[in-house]
SETOR-648218 format. One record per residue (C-alpha): residue in three letters; x, y, z. Coordinates in steps of 0.05 Angstrom, whole numbers, padded with zeros to 5 digits, always signed. Layout:
! residues N
AlaXYZ ...
This chain:
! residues 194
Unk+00000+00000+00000 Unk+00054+00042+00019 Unk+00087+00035-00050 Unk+00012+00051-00087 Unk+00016+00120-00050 Unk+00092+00137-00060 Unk+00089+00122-00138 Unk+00022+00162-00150 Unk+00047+00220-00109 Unk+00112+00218-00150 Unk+00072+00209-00215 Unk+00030+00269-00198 Unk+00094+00311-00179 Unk+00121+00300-00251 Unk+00060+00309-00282 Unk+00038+00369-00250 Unk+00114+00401-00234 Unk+00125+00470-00263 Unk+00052+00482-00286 Unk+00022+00512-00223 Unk+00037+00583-00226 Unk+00014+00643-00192 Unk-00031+00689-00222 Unk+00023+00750-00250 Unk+00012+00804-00292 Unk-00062+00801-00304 Unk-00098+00844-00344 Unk-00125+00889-00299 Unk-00074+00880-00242 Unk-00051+00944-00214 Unk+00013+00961-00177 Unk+00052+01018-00138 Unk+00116+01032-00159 Unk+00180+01062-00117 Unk+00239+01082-00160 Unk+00307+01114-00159 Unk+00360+01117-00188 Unk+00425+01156-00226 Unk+00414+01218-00279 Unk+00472+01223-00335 Unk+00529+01170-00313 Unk+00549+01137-00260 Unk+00582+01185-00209 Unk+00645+01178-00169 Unk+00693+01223-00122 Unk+00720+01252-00191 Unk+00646+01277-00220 Unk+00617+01293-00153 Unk+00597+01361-00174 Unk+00562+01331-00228 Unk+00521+01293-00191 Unk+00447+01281-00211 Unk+00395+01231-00189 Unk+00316+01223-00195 Unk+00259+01186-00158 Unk+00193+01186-00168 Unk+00124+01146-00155 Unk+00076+01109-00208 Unk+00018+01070-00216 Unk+00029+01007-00268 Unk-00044+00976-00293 Unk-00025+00917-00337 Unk-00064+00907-00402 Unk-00065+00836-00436 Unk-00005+00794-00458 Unk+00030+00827-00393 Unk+00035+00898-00433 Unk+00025+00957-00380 Unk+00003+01034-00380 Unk+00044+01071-00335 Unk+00014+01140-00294 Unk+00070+01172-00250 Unk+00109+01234-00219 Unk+00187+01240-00221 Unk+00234+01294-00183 Unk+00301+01297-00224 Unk+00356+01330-00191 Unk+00422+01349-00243 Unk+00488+01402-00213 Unk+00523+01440-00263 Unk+00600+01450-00233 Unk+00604+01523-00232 Unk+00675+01550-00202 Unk+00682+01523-00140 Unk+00605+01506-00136 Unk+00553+01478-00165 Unk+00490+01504-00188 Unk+00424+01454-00185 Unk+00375+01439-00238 Unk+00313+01401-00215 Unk+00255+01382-00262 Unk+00186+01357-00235 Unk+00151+01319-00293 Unk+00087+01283-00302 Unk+00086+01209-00338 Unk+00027+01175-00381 Unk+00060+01112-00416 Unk+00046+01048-00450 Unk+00100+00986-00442 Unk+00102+00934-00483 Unk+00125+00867-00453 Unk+00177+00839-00511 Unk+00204+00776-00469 Unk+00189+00737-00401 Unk+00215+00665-00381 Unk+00169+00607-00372 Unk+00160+00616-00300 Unk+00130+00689-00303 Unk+00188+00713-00263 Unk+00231+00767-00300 Unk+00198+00801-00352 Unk+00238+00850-00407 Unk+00191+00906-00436 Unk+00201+00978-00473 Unk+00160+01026-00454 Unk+00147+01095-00491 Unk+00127+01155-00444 Unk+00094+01226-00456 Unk+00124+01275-00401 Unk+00105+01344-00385 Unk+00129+01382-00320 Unk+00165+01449-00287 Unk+00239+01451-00287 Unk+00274+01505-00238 Unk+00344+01528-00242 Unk+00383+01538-00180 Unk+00303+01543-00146 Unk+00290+01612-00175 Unk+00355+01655-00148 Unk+00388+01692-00212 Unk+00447+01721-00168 Unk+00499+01675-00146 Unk+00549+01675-00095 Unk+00608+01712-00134 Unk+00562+01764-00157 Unk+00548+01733-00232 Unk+00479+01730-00256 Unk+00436+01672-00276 Unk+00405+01681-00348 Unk+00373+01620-00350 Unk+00298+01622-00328 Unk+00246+01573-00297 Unk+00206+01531-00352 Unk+00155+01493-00371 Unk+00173+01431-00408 Unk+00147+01371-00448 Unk+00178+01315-00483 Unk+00174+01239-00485 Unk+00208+01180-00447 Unk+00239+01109-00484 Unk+00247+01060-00429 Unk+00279+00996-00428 Unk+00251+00960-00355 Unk+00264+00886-00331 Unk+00210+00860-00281 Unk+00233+00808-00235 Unk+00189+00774-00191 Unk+00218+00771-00116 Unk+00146+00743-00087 Unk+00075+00753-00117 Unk+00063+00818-00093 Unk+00130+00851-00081 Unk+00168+00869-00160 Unk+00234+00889-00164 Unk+00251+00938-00223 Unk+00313+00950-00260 Unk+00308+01010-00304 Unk+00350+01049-00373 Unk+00309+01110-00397 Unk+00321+01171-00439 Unk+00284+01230-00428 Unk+00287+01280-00487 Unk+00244+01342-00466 Unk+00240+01412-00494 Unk+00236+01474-00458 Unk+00293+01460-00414 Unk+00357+01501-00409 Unk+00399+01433-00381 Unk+00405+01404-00454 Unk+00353+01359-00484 Unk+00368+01290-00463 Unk+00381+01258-00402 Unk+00397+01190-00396 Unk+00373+01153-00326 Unk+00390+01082-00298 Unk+00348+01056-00230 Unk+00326+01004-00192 Unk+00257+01009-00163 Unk+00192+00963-00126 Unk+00133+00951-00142 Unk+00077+00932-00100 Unk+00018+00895-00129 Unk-00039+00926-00106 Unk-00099+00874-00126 
């Protein structure tokens, strides 16, 4: 008897293993994500006055085949080496995407897509103050701007409800006085929501 019950047990275990998996990327599913990450380059001791980063917060609502829109806020933060200073750019944008899922494994664990991004925000330079400490003058001014995203995002799946995000993007907005594009690398979560 004790045989009967190890061999169907076993039998089921090969039949069944790798087929029960949990329910990711629905359509319909919705998520919060967290993100961070680096603004043109990776920095060191020798760039540190050209340091820039970004965060921001976004809602992900996946559409079928484990394609996504993407609805989100981002603070970008870029210094300019100025003398023996630095003068700060910072750029507060608005994001409405779509991402389209172009790989994923078997297992519904990592997942590649590219996403393309409509942004629209207020950048600031050095938060409004023309005069600087030497006395020189600030000609650039405060700006509206608006522009698009390309993103290139991996999805990896740490449990069912907790994502973790690796992220290349290049902004290229108009309006701003900080050059055009910016390129951004970052590692975010996501929390699945429902």
């Amino acid at each position: 008897m004790k045989r009967a019950v190890f061999f169907i047990v076993a039998a089921l275990c090969l039949i069944t293993g790798g087929q029960a998996h949990a329910q990711r990327a629905l359509k319909g599913m919705r998520g919060l994500e967290l993100r961070g990450g680096m603004v043109d380059g990776f920095h060191s001791s020798d760039n540190r006055n050209e340091l820039g980063y970004y965060f921001g917060i976004a809602m992900t609502t996946y559409a079928k085949n484990a394609n996504k829109w993407v609805f989100g806020a981002e603070y970008l933060n870029r210094y300019y080496p100025y003398k023996d200073g630095r003068i700060p750019v910072a750029q507060f944008t608005g994001e409405g995407g779509y991402y389209y899922k172009f790989l994923s494994d078997g297992s519904k664990t990592f997942f590649f897509s590219l996403g393309a991004s409509a942004l629209a925000g207020y950048e600031t330079v050095n938060w409004g103050d023309k005069l600087l400490y030497d006395g020189s003058t600030i000609r650039n001014k405060d700006a509206f701007l608006y522009g698009g995203a390309i993103t290139l995002e991996v999805e990896a799946y740490l449990t069912d409800r907790v994502i973790l995000l690796l992220t290349g993007r290049e902004r290229i907005l108009w309006g701003t006085s900080s050059g055009h594009f910016h390129t951004q690398f970052g590692i975010g979560l996501k929390f699945m929501i429902n």
